[in-house]
C-alpha positions, 0 to 999 in steps of 0.5 A: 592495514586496510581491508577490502573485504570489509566493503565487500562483505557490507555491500553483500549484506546490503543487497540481501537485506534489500531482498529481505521481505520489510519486517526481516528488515529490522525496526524501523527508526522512530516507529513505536514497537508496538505499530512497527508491524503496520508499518512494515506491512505497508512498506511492504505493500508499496514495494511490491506494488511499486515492483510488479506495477512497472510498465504495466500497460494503462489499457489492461489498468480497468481489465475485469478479468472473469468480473474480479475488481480492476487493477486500476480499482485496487490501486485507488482503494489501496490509496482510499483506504489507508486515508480514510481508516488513518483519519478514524484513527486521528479521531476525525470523520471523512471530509466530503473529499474523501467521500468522493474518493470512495464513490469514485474508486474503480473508474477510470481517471483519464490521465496520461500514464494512468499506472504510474500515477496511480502507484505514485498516489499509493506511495505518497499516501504510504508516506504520509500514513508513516508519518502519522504511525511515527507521531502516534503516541503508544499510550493512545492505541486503546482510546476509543474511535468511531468508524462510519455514519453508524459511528461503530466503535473501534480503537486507534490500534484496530484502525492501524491494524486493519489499515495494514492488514486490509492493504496487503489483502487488496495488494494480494488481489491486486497482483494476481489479477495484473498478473492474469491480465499479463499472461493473456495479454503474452498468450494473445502475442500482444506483450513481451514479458 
């Protein structure tokens, strides 16, 4: 005898795990255990920044409400960041194109549909840094690494770490002021919510 319960009961466990945060999600396939903390942090981040950024309006995206950091400013530090501290940790220096990056983070793009595109380059960046944490050899998290023009040292894991950890403080900024920004913008009659 067939059961039709069995689907249901599967869908329902389907729709509540989605609701999960990621880390209560379960390991992540080919994730070494020891970074399937980071990558359940920056697959969180990109959820909640992918969540929360849909149809934001381009013309609050460089909005410095009461002079905190823009949300446009976090979406490019968010992408920046990850690139750059996962590069120290494959051993290399910034190229000189991710050294304009930095210096150009928290200025307007002039691109058409400014929001999305910037959530998009977070989220391919996302992708590319779970790429990276699945090729990382476990036995390589303590080797050394130099971080910067002072060449700092730091290790592999601590990069990883901090990429993740630095991520969601920035995803923590940059939804509450996206967040002032809308309520101001529904108190002003400008927006619909």
């Amino acid at each position: 005898m067939i059961s039709y319960i069995a689907p249901i009961q599967a869908l329902h466990f389907m729709t509540q795990t989605k609701n999960l945060e990621v880390w209560l999600r379960g390991p992540l396939p080919e994730v070494p255990a020891l970074l399937q903390p980071v990558a359940h942090a920056l697959l969180q981040a990109r959820e909640e920044v992918e969540n929360f950024m849909q149809d934001f309006p381009d013309e609050l995206l460089w909005e410095r409400p009461a002079g905190v950091a823009s949300v446009g400013y976090h979406l490019q530090h968010l992408t920046g960041i990850l690139e750059r501290l996962f590069a120290y940790a494959r051993g290399e220096q910034l190229t000189e194109h991710q050294l304009a990056y930095l210096y150009a983070e928290g200025k307007p793009v002039g691109e058409d549909k400014q929001s999305e595109t910037l959530v998009q380059k977070f989220s391919e960046q996302v992708d590319k840094a779970m790429e990276q944490l699945r090729q990382t050899d476990e036995r390589t998290l303590t080797e050394s690494r130099q971080v910067g023009r002072a060449q700092v040292d730091s290790t592999v894991m601590g990069l990883l770490f901090h990429a993740a950890e630095h991520s969601m403080r920035h995803v923590g900024q940059l939804l509450v002021t996206a967040r002032v920004l809308r309520e101001r913008e529904m108190m002003n009659g400008n927006m619909v919510d």
